[in-house]
C-alpha positions as a printed NumPy array, in Angstrom:
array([[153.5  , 131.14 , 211.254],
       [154.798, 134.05 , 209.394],
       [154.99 , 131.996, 206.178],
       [151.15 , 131.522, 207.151],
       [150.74 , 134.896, 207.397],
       [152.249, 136.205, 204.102],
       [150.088, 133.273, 202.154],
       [147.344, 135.323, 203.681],
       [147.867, 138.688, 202.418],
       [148.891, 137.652, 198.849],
       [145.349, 135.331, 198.739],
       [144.104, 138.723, 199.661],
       [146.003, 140.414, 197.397],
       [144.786, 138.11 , 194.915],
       [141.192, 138.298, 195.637],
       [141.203, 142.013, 195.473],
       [142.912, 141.977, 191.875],
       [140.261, 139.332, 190.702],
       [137.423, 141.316, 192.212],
       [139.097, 144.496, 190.322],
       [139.665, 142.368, 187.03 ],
       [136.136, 141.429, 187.43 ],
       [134.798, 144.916, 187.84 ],
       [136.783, 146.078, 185.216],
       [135.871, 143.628, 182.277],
       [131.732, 144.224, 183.311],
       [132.102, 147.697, 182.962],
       [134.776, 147.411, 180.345],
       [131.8  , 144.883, 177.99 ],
       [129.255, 147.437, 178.592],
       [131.08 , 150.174, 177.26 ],
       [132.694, 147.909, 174.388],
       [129.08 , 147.105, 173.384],
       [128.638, 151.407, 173.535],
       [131.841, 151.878, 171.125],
       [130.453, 149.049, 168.695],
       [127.078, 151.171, 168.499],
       [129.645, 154.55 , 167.928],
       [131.551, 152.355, 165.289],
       [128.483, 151.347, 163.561],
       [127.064, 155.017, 163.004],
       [130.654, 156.833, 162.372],
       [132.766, 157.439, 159.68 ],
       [136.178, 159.13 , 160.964],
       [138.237, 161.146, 158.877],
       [142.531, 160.14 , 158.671],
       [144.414, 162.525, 156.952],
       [148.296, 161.949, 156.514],
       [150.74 , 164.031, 155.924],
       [153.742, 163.451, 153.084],
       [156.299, 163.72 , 156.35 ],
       [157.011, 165.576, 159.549],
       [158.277, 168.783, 157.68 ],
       [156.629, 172.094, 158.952],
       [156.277, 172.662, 154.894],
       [153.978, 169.045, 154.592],
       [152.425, 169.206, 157.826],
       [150.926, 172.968, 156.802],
       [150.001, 171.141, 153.546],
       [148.308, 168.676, 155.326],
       [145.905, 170.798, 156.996],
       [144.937, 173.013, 153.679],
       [144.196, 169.281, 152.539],
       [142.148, 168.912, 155.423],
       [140.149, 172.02 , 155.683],
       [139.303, 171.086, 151.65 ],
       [138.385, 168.28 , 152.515],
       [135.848, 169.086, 155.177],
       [134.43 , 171.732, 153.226],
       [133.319, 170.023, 150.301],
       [132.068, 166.899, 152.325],
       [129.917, 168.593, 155.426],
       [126.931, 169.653, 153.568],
       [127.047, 166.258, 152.128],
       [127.258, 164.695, 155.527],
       [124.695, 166.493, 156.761],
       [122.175, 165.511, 154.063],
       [122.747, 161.796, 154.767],
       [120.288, 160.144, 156.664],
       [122.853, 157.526, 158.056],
       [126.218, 155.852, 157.923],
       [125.199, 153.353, 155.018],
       [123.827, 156.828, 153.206],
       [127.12 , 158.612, 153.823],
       [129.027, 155.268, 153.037],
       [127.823, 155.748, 149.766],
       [127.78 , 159.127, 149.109],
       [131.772, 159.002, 150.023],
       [132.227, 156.068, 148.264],
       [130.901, 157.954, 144.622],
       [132.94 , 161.518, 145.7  ],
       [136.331, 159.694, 146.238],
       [138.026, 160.5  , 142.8  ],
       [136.227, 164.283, 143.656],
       [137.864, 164.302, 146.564],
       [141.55 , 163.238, 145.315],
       [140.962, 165.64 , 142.741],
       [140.576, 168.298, 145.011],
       [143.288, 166.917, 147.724],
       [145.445, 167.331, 144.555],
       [144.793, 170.269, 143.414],
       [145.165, 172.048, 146.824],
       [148.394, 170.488, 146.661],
       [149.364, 172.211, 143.524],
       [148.44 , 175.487, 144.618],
       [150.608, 175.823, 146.731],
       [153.489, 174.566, 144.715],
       [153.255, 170.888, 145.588],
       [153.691, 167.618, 143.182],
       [152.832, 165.179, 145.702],
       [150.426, 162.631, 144.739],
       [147.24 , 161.857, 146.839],
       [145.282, 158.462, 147.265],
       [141.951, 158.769, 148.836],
       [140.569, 155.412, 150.174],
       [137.102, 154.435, 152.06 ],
       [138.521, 151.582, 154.482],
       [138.003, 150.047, 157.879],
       [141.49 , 151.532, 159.942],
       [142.732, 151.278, 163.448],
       [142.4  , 154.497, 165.385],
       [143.628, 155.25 , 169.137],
       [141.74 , 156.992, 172.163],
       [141.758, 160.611, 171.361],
       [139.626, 163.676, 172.343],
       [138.362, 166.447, 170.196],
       [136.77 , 169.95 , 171.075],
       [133.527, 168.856, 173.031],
       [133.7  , 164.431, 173.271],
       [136.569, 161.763, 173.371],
       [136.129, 158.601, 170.903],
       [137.641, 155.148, 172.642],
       [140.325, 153.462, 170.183],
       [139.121, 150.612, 168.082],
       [138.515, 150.161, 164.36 ],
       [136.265, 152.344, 162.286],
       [135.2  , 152.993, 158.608],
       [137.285, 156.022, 157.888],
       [137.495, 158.686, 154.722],
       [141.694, 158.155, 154.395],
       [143.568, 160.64 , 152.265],
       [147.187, 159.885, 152.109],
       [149.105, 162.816, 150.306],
       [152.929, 161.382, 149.265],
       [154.527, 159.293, 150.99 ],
       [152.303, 159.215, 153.88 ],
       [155.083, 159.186, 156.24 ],
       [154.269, 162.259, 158.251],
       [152.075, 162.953, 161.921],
       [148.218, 162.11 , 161.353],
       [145.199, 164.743, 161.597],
       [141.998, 162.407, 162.757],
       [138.684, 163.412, 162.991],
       [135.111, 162.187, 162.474],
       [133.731, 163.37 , 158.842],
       [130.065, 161.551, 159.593],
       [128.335, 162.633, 161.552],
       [130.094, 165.89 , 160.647],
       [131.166, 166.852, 164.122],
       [134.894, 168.306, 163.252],
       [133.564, 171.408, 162.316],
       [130.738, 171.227, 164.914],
       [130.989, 173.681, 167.955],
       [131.121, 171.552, 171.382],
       [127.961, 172.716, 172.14 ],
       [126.491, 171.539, 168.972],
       [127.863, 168.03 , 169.509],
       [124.732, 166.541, 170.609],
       [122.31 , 168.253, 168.31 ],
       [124.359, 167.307, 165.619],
       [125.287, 163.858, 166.49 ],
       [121.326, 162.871, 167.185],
       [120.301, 164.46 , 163.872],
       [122.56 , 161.718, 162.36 ],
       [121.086, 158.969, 164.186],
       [122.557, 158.549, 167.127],
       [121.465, 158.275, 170.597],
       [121.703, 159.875, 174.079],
       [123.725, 157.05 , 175.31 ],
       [125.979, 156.975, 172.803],
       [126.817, 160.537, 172.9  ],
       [126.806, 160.509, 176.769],
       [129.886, 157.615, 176.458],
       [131.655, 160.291, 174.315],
       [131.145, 163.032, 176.757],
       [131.871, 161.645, 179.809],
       [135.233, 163.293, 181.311],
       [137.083, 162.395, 184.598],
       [137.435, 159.521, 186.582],
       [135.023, 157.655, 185.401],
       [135.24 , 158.456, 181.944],
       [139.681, 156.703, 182.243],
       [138.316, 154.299, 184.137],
       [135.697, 153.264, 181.304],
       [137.786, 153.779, 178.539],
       [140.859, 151.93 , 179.791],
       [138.333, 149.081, 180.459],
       [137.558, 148.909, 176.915],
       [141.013, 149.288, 175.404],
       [141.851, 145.731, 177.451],
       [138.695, 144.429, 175.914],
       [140.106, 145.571, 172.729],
       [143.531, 144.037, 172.769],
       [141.591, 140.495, 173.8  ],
       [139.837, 140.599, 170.914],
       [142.272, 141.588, 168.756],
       [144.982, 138.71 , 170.155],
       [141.614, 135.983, 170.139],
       [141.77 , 136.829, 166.266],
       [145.199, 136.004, 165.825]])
């Protein structure tokens, strides 16, 4: 009998975890579909450092702020992702040049390689909206040995210099929607429960490729 018993609260237990597993990959393909839409219109910005040294990781974020400077107006002007694309695409040896030359101001010889490149980028929240992980097309600029912490951002639509409060404005002026900026907004409960969904999504699809 109490063998009978204990079968009966693990088929429980197991129901419960199915109905959860269930819940969680409807809500987790409905999001998914969201972040493709965000991947689609985006173009992140990965910035790495020559190492973990206070002196490289300062250097890294001079880089950065150069960087940003020279490419938000041009951002802005683009009337989408494939515009942007392009308009990246022809400013990349600009863009090294300048890396570079920030570099040498301040008494550096490292070397910098700025690529335009699909890349792998994890959950992570900004001033104002959280992007899930996943891949995106991202404006890379690897100074040295590229060995150091990360700085990640999105260059297009140009919303790493944008206040939080300007987040939607400027993320609907560059073609995207309420619902997609809603998914990036969300916060609490909902939003770890939503996100989480999607990174197991993720790491399906990723080990289905294999």
């Amino acid at each position: 009998m109490k063998k009978m018993q204990n079968a009966g609260k693990w088929n429980a237990l197991e129901c419960a975890l199915l109905v959860m597993l269930a819940v969680c990959l409807l809500v987790g393909a409905a999001a998914l579909k969201k972040q493709d839409q965000l991947q689609q219109k985006m173009i992140r910005l990965h910035v790495v450092a020559n190492s973990d040294s206070a002196r490289d990781q300062a250097l890294k974020l001079q880089v950065r702020d150069r960087v940003l400077a020279f490419t938000e107006q041009t951002m802005r002007a683009s009337a989408d992702r494939e515009a942007a694309n392009q308009a990246l695409h022809v400013s990349l040896p600009v863009i090294e040049q300048m890396a570079e030359e920030t570099l040498r101001e301040n008494g550096c010889g490292d070397s910098v390689e700025v690529r335009l490149e699909p890349a792998e980028f994890p959950l992570k929240a900004y001033d104002g909206f959280r992007l899930p992980a996943g891949e995106y097309m991202a404006l890379r600029v690897l100074i040295g040995e590229a060995a150091g912490q990360n700085w990640w951002c999105v260059v297009y639509p140009p919303l790493c210099m944008a206040a939080a409060s300007d987040v939607q404005e400027t993320g609907i002026a560059c073609g995207m929607d309420r619902e997609e900026l809603d998914l990036m907004q969300e916060a609490g409960e909902e939003y770890q429960v939503k996100f989480r969904c999607v990174e197991l999504w993720e790491q399906l699809r990723q080990w289905l490729h294999k």
